[in-house]
Structures are given as C-alpha cells and as structure tokens.
N, C-alpha and C positions, 0 to 999 in steps of 0.2 A: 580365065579360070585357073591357070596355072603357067608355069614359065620352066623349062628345061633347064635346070644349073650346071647335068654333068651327063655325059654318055659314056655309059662302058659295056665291053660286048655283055655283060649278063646282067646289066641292070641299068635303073636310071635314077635320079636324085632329081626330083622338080620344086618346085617350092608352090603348093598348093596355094591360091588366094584366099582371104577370108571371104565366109559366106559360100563357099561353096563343098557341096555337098559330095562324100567319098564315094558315097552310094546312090543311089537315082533314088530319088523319094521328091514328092511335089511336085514330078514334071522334070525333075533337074536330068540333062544330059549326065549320061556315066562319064563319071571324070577318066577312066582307064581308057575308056573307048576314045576319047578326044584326044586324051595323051599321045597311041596309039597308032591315031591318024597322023598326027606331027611326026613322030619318030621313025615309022613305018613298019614298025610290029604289027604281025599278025594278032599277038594277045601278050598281056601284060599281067602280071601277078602282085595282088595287094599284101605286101609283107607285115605290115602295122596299116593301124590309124590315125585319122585326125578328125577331129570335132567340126561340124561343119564350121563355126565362130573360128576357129583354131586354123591359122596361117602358115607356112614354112616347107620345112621338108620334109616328102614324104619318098620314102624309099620302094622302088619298083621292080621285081625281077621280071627278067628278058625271058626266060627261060625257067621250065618245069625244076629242071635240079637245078639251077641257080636259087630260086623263091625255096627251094625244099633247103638248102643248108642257110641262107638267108631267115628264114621262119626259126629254124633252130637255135639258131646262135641267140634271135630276140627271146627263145623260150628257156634258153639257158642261162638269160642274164650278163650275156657276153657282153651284150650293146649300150653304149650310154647316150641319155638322151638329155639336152640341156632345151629349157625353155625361157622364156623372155615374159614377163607377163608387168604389166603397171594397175595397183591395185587402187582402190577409191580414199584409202585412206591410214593413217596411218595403223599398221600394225601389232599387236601385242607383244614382239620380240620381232626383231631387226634380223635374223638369221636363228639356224636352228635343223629342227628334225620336224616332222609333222607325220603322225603316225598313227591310224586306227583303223576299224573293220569298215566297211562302207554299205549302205542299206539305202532301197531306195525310199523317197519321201512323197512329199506331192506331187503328184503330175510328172513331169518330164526330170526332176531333180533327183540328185541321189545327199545324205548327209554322212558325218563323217562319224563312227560313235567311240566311247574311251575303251572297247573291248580287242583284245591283238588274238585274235584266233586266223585270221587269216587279210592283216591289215595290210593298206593303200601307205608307201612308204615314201617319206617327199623328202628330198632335203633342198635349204634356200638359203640361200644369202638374198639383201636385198641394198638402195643406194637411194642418193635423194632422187625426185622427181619434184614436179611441178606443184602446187601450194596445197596442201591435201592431197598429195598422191604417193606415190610410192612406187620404185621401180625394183623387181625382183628378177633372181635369175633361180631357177629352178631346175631339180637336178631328180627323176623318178625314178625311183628303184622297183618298181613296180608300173604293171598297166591298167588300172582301174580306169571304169568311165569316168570322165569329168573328173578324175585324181585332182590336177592341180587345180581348178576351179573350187571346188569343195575345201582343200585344205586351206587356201588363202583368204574363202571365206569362214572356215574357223578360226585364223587369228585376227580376223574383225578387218579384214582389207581385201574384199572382193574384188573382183576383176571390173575395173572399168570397161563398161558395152556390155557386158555380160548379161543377155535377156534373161536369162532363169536365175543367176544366182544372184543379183544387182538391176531389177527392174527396173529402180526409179535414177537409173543412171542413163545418161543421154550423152553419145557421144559417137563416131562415124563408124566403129568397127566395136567388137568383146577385145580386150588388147591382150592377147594368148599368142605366140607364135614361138615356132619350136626352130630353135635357133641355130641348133646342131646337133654333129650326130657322128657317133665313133664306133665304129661296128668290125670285127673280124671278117675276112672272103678267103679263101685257099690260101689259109699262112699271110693273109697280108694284112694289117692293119687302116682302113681308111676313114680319113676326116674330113666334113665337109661343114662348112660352117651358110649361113644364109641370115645375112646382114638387114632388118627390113627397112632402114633409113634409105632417103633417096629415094623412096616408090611411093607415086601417090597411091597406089593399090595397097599399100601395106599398113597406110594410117596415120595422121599428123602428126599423134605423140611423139610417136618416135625422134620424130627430128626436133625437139623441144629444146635447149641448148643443156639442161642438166642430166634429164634423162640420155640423151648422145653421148654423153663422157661418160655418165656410166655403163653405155653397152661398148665404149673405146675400152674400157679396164677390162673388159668379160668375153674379149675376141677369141680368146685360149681358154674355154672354161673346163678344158682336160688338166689346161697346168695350174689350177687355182688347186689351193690344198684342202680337199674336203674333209673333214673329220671321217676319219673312221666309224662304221658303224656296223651292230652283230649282224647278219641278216641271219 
C-alpha cells in the first residue's frame, strides 16, 4: 500500500502505491490507519491528496498543529508540487501552460473549459518516451480534481492506464505519480523527491531506457527554470 520515505517528529512523507485508495471506499483498508500502525501514531493527519490511479508522495502531519500550519502553507500556495506522468500520445505543444475552469462531465470525469473565472492552472514541460508516448513533468499551481489528468488530455496526450480519461488504453498502472514536493515547516525549507524506477510497484514504464534519462534531467525540478507566470 505505501512505503515510509521519511520520518520527522511532526510529519511523515510516504510514497503512496498506485491503486490505492486515500480514502476507504470499496472495502479498501484506510491508508492513515495502516500508515499509523507501521509508524506508531496514534493518528495521522491528511494534509493533500492523491488519486487513487495516482502514486508518490503523500505528505502526513504527526500532529493537530503540525497538519494546521502544514494545511496552510498548501492553502497559501507556499508548496510546489511536481509530477511525472507518460501520456498516450504525442502532444499538441511539447511544454507550456495549461489553463481553464474545470466542470464535471460524465460519470466519474471532470473536463477542462476555455472560461478563467476560477481555472485548474498546470504548467509542463515534457521529453521523448517510448514510440507514441510521451513523458511529462508537471508542475500544478492549483489543486483541482483530476487537474493533471484532464489537462493532458486536453493537449491530445492522455495518461497511459488512465481508466476514465484513456479507456481504450491497456497497460499495468494510470502513469500519474507525484514525483516531488517543496513545502515551507517553522522557517525551514524541505525537499523530498521519490524516484519511481527500480520498483516493481511503481510500473514498467518507468524503467524504459528513454523515458529513465528523461526523469535523470528532472531530479531537481525546483532548479529547472520555469516561466513565470500572473497567478
């Protein structure tokens, strides 16, 4: 279900599996509660989310006023979050901005629309992959459901595995995983990055040999120079 990557007395950093679920729904054991058991907290606090399809790190406060300035900092936009994703195909632009109000659609999906009243704000760069694929690194300025999912299937390169947004794609996981994470705690800057090559829990692609060089360029994606942009 998940793997410990860091302990510190007011929080933890795990790197969530795909397919598993943040919330108990279906039956699923609460992911907090199993954490919880491993670490030996009494109770754990869900600062952000992640999709159940959606793999990496997920950030946990230890504690009631740990999770309370942890919660803030995500609501003040203090924290940056980088993601990994490999899409079905190629692209309509190579990198860029990806920007609009988001509404939901059929069934379990949300679309993405050209209206900015209170838009889903993405920026990406992206590198070769595999022969019709495409490897992206993604950078959300915002927390919309399914944000990066939806906008990568607006420039015509859905998520490989992706059961709602890429149905008729077959492949062992949705390839979404949130690769890192830069967040302010008491005046301290911390960065944790979570690599998903090397685990057979995390998905073949990964270890592909072109797709791999390009997550070797994007180890720092705090010191890649992102454009500027208004929020």
């Amino acid at each position: 279900m998940f793997t410990i990557l860091h302990t510190h007395p007011d929080f933890l950093i795990i790197n969530k599996h795909p397919n598993v679920s943040v919330h108990k729904d279906d039956g699923d054991t609460m992911l907090l509660q199993e954490v919880a058991m491993q670490s030996g907290d009494e109770k754990l606090y869900l600062i952000h989310r992640l999709d159940k399809m959606t793999s990496g790190i997920l950030l946990l406060g230890r504690t009631a006023k740990a999770a309370s300035e942890l919660s803030q900092a995500f609501a003040d936009r203090q924290v940056d979050k980088f993601y990994l994703a490999i899409g079905s195909k190629k692209p309509k632009k190579k990198q860029g901005l990806i920007s609009g109000d988001m509404e939901r659609s059929r069934r379990a999906s949300w679309k993405l629309l050209n209206s900015q009243n209170n838009p889903a704000v993405t920026q990406f760069f992206s590198a070769a992959a595999e022969p019709g694929e495409r490897l992206f690194l993604c950078k959300p300025h915002t927390g919309k459901t399914h944000q990066i999912r939806v906008a990568l299937k607006s420039i015509g390169s859905a998520i490989v595995g992706d059961p709602i947004y890429n149905s008729a794609s077959q492949a062992d996981r949705g390839y979404l995983h949130a690769f890192a994470l830069s967040f302010p705690f008491q005046n301290e800057i911390f960065r944790f990055v979570c690599d998903p090559r090397n685990d057979s829990k995390m998905g073949e692609k990964w270890n592909q040999e072109t797709v791999s060089q390009g997550i070797n360029d994007w180890l720092t994606p705090w010191d890649i120079s992102w454009p500027k942009i208004n929020k």
